[in-house]
N, C-alpha and C positions, 0 to 999 in steps of 0.2 A: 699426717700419719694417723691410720686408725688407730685407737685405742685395744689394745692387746688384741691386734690384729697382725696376721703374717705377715706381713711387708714391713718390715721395720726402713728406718732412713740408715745414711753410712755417712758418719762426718769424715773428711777427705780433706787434708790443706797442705802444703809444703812451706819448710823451714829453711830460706836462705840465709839465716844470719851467720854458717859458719860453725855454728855452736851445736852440740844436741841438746835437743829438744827434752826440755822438762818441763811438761804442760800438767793441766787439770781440766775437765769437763763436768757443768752441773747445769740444769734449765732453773729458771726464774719465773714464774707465773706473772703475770700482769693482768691490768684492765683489759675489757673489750675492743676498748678502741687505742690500744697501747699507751694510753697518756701516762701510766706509772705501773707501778707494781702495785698486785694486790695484796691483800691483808694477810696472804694465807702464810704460814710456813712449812719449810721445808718437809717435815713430818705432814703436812696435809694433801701435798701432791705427790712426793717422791717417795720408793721405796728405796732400800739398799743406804749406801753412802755415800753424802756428798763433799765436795765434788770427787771425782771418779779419773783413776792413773788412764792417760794417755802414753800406752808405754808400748805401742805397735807400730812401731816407726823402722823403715829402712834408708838406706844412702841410695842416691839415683848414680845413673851410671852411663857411659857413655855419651856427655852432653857437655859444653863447655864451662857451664855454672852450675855448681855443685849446688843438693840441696838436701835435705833430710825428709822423706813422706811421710807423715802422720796417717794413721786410718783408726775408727774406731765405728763398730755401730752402736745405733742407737734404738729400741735401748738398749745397754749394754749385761752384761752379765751381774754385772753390781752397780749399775744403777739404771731406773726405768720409772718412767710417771706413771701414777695410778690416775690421774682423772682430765678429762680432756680442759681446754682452754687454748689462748694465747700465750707461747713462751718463749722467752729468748735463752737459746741455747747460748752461751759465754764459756771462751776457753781463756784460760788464764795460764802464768805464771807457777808451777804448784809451791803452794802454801804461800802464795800472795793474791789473793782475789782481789784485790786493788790493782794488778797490775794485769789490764783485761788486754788478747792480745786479738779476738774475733767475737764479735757482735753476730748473730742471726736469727732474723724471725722463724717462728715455726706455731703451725697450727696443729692441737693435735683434737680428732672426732670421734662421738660417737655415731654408728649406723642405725640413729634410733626411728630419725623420719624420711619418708621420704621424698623427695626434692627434686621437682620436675623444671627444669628450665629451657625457654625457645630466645632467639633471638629476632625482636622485628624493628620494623623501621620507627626512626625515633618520629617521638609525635609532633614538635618544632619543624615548620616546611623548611626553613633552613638550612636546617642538619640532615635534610634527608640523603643529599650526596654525601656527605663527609663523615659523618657519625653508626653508631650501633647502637640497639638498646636492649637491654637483657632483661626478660622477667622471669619470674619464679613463683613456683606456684609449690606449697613447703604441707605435709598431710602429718596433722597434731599427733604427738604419740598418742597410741591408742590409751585408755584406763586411767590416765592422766589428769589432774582436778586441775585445770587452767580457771584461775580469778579472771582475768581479761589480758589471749594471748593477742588481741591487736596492740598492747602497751609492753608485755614480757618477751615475745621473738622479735629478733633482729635475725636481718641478713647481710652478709657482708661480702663485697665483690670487686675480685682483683682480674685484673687484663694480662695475659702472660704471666709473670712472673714477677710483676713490677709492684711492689710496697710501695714506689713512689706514686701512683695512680690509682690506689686504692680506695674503695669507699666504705665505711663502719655505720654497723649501727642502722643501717635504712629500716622504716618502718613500712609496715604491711599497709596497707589500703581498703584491705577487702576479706571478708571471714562469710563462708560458706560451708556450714555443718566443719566438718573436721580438717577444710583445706585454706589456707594463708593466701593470697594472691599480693602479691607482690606487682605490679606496675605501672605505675604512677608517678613514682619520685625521680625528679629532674636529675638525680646525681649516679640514676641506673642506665643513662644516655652517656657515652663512651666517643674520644676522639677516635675513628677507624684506624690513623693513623696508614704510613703504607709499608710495603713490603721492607725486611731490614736489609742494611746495606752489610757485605760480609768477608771476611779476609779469608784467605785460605793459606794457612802457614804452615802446614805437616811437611811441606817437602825443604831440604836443603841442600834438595841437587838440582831444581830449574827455579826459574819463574815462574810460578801461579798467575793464572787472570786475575790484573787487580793489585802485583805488585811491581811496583816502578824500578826498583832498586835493592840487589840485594849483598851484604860484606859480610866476610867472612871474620872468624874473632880474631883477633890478636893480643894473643897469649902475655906478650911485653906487655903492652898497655894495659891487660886485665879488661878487654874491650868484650864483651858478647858477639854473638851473631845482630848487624843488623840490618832489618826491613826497611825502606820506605815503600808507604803505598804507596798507587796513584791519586792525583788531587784529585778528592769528590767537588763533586758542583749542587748547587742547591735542586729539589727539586720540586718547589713549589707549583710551580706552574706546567707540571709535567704529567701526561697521563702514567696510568700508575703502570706497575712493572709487574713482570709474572715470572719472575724467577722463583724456585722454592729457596724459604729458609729454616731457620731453628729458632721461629718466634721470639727473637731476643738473645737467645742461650748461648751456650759453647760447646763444643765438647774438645779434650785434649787428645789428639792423636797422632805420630809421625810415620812415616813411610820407610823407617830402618829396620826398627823392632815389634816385637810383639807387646811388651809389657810396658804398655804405653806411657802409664803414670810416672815409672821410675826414668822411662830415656828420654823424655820428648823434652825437650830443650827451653829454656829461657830466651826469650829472643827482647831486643831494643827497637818495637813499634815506632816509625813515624805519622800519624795519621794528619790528613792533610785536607784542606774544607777553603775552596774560592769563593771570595767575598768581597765584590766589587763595590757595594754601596759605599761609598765614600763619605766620612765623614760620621759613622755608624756604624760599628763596632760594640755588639754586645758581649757580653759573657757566653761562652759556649762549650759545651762538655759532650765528651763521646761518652755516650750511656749507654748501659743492655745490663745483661748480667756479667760481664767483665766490669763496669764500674759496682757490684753488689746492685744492682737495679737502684741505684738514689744518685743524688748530686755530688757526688763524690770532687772535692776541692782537689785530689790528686789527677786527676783526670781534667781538669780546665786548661784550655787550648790557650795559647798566647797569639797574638795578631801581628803581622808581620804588614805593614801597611808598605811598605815600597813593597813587595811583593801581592798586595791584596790578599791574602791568605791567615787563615789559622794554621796552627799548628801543635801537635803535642805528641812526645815522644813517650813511651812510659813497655814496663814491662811486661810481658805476657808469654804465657805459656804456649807450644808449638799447639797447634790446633786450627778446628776451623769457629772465625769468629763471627758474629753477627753483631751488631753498634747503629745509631743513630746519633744528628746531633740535635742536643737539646737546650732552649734556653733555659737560665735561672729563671726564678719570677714567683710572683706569689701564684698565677695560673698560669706553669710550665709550659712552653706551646712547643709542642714540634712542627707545627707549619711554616714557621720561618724559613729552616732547609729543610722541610719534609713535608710532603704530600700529603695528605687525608680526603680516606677513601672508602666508602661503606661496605664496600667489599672486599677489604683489606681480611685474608684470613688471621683470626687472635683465638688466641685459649683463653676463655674466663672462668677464676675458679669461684664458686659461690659456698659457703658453711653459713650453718643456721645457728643463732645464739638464743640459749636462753637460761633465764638463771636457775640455779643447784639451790639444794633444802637452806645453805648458808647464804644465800643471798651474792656470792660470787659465779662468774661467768661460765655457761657449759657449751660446748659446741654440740648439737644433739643431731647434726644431718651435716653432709658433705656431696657436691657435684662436680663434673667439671665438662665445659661447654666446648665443642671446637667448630669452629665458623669459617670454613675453607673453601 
């Protein structure tokens, strides 16, 4: 989000516990590269009061699992940041900030430099089928007394939407008169990854491509609507695919109503992933932005060894979805059941850091790349 810029964001979640919703919203500044919280407080980055009533809520309607919608923008009318950084926006409980019930990154910039980025082929002959490489080329603010900005700007560069695949802090390599050059460092070379695999759940009167299975609720049982999809198969060894998708994302939408967010339905996902190696059984999770882009323990598939299969049911909203699977591991691969492909289209977003008169983190440039 720019800094007192038009576009603000719109925080948007729903409440099935049954209960309404008595929440609170306030951001928390942090380090650069998210390791902690910074020094600052609240009086240093926020104006208004924090944290801030979540009190825009309605009941959904026509769907089998009732929920309550929360919305709120940001910034809001009584509360808003005054200076750019890394922050994690936290909804709580109101008047128990101990009791956190959403975590989310957020970056927010100023438009002060600016930030040319191309994408070419990685420099390792290796990588040259599989991988991406991003540079950046970042133009010093003008009138600005820079001590030595090849040690004071960083850049920092996410693939889609994925915090999980993100990289901090990179330094420049190269200062010519008033422009940064960025490309050089091993960790601006990117898995291509390939096309995401995707559900299409909006309708609840046929089968969509892609779902095997579908039950209606039952009301006795207190059962939902539910999906199985069909079994994915890995596809390692697969030329890559050229369907379009939602680089990761969702959106929520159904084919009844208009007013999508309040009718569109809670459904019981079965996602399903064949896995004939015998005897080799890792850890496996369906990721995107349905699992919050990370490794999400709620989302880990269980293995079904007389059937050779993974499997994991879990809840989601009526929409259309895009998911990968991905291992755990100290270096995530998605090669195992997923292809990589240097023509894989991704969106990389890239912000420039550099430190403020207090010696805490500024975002002073913002881009974003798309490779289609």
């Amino acid at each position: 989000m720019e800094l007192e810029g038009d576009a603000g964001l719109l925080l948007r979640y729903d409440d099935l516990s049954g209960d309404w919703p008595d929440h609170e919203w306030t951001l928390v500044h942090c380090l650069s590269d998210w390791s902690a919280f910074s020094d600052l407080t609240d009086w240093d980055f926020l104006e208004g009061w924090a944290p801030d009533d979540l009190d825009n809520v309605e009941n959904s309607f026509g769907g089998a699992v009732p929920f309550a919608h929360v919305t709120s923008p940001i910034p809001s009318r009584d509360l808003k940041p005054t200076r750019s950084g890394h922050y994690l926006l936290v909804v709580h409980e109101a008047g128990d900030p101990d009791e956190v019930l959403i975590l989310r990154r957020m970056v927010i910039y100023e438009p002060l430099s600016d930030l040319t980025l191309q994408l070419r082929r990685p420099m390792e002959a290796d990588k040259v089928p599989t991988h991406q490489r991003v540079t950046a080329e970042v133009e010093l603010l003008p009138g600005h007394r820079w001590f030595n900005p090849l040690q004071e700007v960083r850049i920092s560069v996410m693939q889609n939407g994925s915090w999980h695949s993100s990289v901090h802090d990179v330094p420049a390599n190269q200062l010519r008169g008033e422009f940064l050059t960025f490309s050089l460092d091993p960790t601006l070379t990117f898995d291509g990854g390939d096309r995401w695999r995707s559900a299409d759940l909006k309708s609840l009167a046929y089968l969509a491509p892609g779902i095997d299975r579908m039950t209606e609720p039952d009301a006795a049982q207190g059962l939902p609507w539910r999906f199985r999809l069909g079994q994915d198969a890995s596809r390692r060894f697969k030329l890559q695919t050229s369907r379009p998708d939602l680089k990761g994302a969702f959106t929520v939408h159904n084919d009844r109503f208009d007013d999508v967010e309040l009718t569109s339905d809670y459904l019981d996902v079965t996602f399903r992933l064949q896995h004939r190696d015998f005897g080799d059984a890792p850890d496996v999770y369906v990721f995107g932005a349905l699992s919050g882009w990370d490794i999400d323990p709620a989302f880990r598939m269980d293995f079904d060894p007389e059937n050779s299969e993974y499997r994991l049911t879990t809840q989601l909203k009526q929409g259309w979805v895009d998911y990968q699977y991905l291992i755990e591991g100290d270096d995530p691969s998605y090669t195992r059941f997923e292809g990589s492909h240097s023509g894989t289209p991704n969106r990389y977003h890239v912000w420039v850091h550099a430190p403020a008169p207090d010696g805490e983190d500024r975002i002073i440039g913002f881009e974003a790349l798309d490779f289609n």
